[in-house]
N, C-alpha and C positions, 0 to 999 in steps of 0.2 A: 543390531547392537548400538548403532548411532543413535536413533530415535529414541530407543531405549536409555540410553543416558540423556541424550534431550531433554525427553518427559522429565529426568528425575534430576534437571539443573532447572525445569522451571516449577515442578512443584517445589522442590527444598526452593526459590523464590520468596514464592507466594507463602509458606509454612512459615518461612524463618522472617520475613522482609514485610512484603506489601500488605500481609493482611493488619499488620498494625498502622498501615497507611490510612487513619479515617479521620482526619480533621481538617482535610480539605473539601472545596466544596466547588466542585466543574461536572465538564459534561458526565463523569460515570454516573454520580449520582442522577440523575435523568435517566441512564438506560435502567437501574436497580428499580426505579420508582413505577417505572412505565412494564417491565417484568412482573413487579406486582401484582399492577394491575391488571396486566395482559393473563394471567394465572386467575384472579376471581371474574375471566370470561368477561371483560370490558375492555374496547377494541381504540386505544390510542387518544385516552379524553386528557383536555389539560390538566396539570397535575396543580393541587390546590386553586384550583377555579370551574369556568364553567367551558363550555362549548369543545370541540374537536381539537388536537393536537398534531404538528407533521415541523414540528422542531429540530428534528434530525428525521433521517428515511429510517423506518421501522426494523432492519434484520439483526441486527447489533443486540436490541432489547429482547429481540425473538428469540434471538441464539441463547442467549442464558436464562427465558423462562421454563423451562425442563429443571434448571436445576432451584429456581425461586420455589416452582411448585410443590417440588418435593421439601425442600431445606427453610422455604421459609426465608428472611431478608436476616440475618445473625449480624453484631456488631463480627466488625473483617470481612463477611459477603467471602467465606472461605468459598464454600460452593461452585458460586458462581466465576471465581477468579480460577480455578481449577476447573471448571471448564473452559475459559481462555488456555490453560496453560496443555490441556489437551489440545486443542484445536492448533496451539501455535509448535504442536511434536508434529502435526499433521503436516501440518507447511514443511515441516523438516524433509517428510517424504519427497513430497511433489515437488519441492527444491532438489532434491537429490535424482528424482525421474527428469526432470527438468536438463538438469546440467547432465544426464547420461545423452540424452535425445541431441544436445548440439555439440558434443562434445567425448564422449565416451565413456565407456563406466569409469575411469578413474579418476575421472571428473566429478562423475554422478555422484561418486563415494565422499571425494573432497569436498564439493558443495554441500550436499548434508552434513558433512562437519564440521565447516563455517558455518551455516547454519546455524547449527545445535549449539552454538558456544557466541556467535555473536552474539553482545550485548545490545543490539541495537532489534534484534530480534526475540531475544527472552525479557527483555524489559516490559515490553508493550503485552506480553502475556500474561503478567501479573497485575494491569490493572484493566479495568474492563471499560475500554474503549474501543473506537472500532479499526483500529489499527491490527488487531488480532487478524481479524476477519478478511480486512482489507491485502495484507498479506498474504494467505491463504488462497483467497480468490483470483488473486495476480499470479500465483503460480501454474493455477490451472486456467487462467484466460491463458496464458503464453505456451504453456505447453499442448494449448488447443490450436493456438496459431501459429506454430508450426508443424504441427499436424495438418493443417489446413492448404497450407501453402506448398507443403512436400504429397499430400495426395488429395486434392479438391473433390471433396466428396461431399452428398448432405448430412451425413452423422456428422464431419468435421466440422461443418458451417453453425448446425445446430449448436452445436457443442461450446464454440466461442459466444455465439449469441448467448445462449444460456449462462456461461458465465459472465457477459459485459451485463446481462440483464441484473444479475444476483448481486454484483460487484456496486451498481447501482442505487442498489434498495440499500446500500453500507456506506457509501458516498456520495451521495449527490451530483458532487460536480465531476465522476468519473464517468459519467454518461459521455463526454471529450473519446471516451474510449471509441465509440462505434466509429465516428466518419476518420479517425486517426491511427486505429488499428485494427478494427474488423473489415471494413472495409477497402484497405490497403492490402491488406493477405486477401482476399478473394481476389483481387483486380492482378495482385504478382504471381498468382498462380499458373503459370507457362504452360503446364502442359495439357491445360482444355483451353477452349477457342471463348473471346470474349461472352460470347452470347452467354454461357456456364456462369464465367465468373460473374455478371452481373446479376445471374439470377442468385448463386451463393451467397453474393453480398446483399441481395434483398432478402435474404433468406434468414442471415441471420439477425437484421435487423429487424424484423418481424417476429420471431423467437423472442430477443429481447424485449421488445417492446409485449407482449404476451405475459413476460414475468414482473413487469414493473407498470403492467397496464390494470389490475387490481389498486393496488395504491393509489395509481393517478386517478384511475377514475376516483375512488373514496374522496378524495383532495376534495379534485374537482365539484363534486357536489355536496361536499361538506364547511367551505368556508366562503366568505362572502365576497373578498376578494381572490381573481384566478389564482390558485396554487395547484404546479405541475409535482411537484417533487418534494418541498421542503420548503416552509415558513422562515428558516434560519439564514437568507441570507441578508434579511434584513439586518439585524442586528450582527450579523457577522462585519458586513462591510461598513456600518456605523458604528461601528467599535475599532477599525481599520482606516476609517480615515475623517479625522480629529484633531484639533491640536497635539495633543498628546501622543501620535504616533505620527507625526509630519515634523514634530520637532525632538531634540532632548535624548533623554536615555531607553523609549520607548519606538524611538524611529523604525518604520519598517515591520513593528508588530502591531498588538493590541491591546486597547483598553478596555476593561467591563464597564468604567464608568462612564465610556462615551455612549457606551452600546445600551444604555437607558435612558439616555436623554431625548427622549420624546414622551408625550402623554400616556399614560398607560392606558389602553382600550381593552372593550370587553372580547373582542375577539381577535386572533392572534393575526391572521390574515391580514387586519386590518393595521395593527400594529407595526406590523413586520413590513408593509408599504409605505406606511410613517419613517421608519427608520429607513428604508432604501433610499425614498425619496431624498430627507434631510441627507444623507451620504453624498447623492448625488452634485445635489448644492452645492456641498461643502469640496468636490472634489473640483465642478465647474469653475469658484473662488478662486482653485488653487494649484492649476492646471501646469504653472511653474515650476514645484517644487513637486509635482509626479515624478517623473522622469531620477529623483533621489530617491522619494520613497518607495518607486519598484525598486531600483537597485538593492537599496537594503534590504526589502523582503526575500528577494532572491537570495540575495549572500545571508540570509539568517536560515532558511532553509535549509541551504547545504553548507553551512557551518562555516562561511568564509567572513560573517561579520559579525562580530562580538558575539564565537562560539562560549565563550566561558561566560556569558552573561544567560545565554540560551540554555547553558546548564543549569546553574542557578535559577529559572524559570520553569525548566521544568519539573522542580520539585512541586509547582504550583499543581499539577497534573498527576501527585501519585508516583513521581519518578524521582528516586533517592538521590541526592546529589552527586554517592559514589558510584552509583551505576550508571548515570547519563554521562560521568566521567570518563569514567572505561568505554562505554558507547562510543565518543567522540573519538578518544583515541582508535580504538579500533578501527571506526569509519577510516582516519589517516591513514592506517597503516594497510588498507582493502583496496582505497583508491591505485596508487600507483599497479598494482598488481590488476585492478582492473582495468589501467591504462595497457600492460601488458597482455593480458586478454582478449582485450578487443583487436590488439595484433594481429594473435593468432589466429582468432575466430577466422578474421579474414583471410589469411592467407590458406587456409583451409575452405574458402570460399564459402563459409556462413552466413549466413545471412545474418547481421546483428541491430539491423533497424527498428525489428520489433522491441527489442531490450534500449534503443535512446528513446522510441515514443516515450516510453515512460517520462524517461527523465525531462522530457521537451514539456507533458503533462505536468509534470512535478513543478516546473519553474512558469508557466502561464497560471497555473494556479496559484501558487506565491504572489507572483505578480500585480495577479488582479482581487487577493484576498489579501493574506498577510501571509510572514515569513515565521514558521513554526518546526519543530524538528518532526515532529510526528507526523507533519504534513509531506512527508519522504519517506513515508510507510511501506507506500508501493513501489518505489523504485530499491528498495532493501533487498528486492528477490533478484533483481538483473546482476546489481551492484555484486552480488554473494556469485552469481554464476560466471561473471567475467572474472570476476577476483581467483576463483577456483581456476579457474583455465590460467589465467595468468599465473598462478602458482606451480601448475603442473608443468607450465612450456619454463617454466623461471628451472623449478627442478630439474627437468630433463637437460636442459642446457649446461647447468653447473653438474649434473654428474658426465656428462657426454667429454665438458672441460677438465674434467681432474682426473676419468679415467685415461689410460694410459694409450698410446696409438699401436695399434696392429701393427705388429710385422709384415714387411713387405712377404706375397707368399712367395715360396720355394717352388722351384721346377720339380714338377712330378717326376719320381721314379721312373724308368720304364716298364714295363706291366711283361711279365713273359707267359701268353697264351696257351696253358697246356691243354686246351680241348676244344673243338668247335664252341662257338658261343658262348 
């Protein structure tokens, strides 16, 4: 029943909201175009030019050309934005298995109910970015690593790898994942003897590497400068660190207009070392006022620095100003209950370190890109399962306090024996 209304707060979304969202112009449009293409059987070419393409990792576009091929690209991309809006009921589940595994079904039930109604999770369903995805797949990296770490098997080992590999080909810089979570649950796993754990942990780093070793190699012998993963961080981090985001009302985020200021070349590889480079430069200059500008990308991430300007922003991205609204509050009003949470987990002796890597990830990533709300995608699934615990131990407390105190008991009657035994 929960999922079930899930699906139908993010289709009525996308129906009544986002498919009128089309006059902007960011990364979705990139994945719709390369879906396209990917549907007339041509495998990741630059979109109005010539030579190979790996601007973003490939699954994002992959995931919604099933629905290009059948639907075609329609002004709104209904299609295609409904299959986000499927995919993000999915999460609902593996959110709700998730939160039963460390916590107990009436957790597991709670957490898919935050879930299904946070707006910080049905928002990113209705447009089609990789946020969807990226959500999705963090529920099942984590409910694999604790599976991993409570019975060290090789289905379990496989099974995380497999998702850090998939998780991967959706973000790039979540490949942080393997030496910071895959390989931390193999190595805690207590009850086999090191020699296991280091083989699980090579185990599934080789998995992984197997799902995202297609790509790489493609990269690899397809552009003229080395690309492992993705062309984009070139202009990512030249677009993050500029005047324009070192000073002013853009501190700590991004510009598009910085992130073009190099020559434009024929091939993207080559571009895209242009723009690292000039980044680089420009960050070497100004090595002083680092140390502000991570700060502020951090506090933009997780909404502690000019959150109402970060709303207003994200309308730039498909995201209506009233629902990144509700989003933000929301987020307030999940935290302190996931500060209660993490309480309990512990004193229930859970383990809860795989649910801060994330967030440890969420903020080195800020840090060394820029500070964006959507770049807290994947810490959205821990945040919901601490939050639900924390609401459940909040509940049980305030009824335990208002219910009334047992009577002291009464001396038993004497019992008068009329018959052997």
């Amino acid at each position: 029943m929960i999922v079930t209304g899930a699906l139908g707060v993010r289709v009525y979304y996308v129906l009544v909201v986002t498919r009128h969202e089309n006059a902007k112009f960011y990364d979705a449009n990139y994945y719709l175009i390369q879906s396209l293409v990917l549907s007339t059987g041509h495998f990741f070419p630059v979109v109005f030019g010539h030579g190979p393409d790996a601007g973003h990792p490939p699954l994002t576009a992959m995931a919604i050309t099933p629905a290009t091929y059948l639907f075609g690209l329609h002004p709104g991309y209904t299609p295609q934005r409904l299959t986000m809006a499927i995919l993000g009921a999915a999460t609902v589940v593996f959110v709700g298995l998730l939160g039963r595994a460390l916590a107990g079904p009436r957790v597991g039930l709670l957490a898919a109910a935050v879930a299904a109604v946070y707006p910080n999770m049905w928002i990113p369903n209705g447009i089609i970015m990789s946020e969807t995805l990226t959500m999705l797949v963090m529920a099942l990296i984590l409910l694999g690593t604790y599976r991993l770490m409570r019975a060290p098997t090789w289905g379990n080992a496989v099974l995380v790898g497999l998702g850090c590999g998939v998780e991967i080909l959706v973000r790039a810089e979540l490949i942080l994942l393997l030496p910071f979570l895959l390989v931390p649950a193999a190595l805690t796993a207590r009850s086999v003897g090191w020699r296991r754990r280091l083989v699980l942990a090579a185990l599934g780093i080789v998995v992984a590497g197997l799902v995202v070793g297609p790509w790489v190699g493609r990269n690899l012998v397809s552009f003229r400068d080395t690309t492992i993963l993705s062309t984009g961080e070139g202009p990512l981090l030249l677009g993050a660190n500029c005047p324009d985001t070192y000073h002013g009302p853009l501190l700590g985020f991004w510009s598009s207009y910085c992130s073009i200021d190099v020559r434009q070349e024929w091939e993207q590889s080559v571009e895209s070392t242009l723009q690292y480079d000039k980044a680089k430069s420009y960050v070497s200059h100004h090595l002083g006022r680092l140390p502000v500008v991570a700060l502020a990308r951090v506090g933009r991430v997780w909404d502690f620095y000019e959150p109402l300007q970060m709303v207003d922003f994200d309308v730039n991205e498909g995201r209506p100003i009233p629902a990144s609204f509700a989003g933000l509050l929301a987020y307030y009003v999940l935290l302190p209950f996931a500060v209660v949470g993490t309480v309990a987990l512990r004193r229930r002796r859970t383990k809860v370190w795989p649910l801060f890597v994330i967030a440890g990830l969420v903020t080195v990533i800020a840090a060394t890109g820029y500070g964006a709300v959507r770049f807290r995608a994947e810490f959205e699934v821990p945040l919901v399962i601490l939050a639900a615990t924390g609401m459940a131990a909040t509940g049980r407390a305030v009824i335990h306090r208002l219910s009334p105190s047992a009577p002291p008991a009464a001396a038993s009657a004497p019992v008068e024996v009329t018959a052997p035994g």
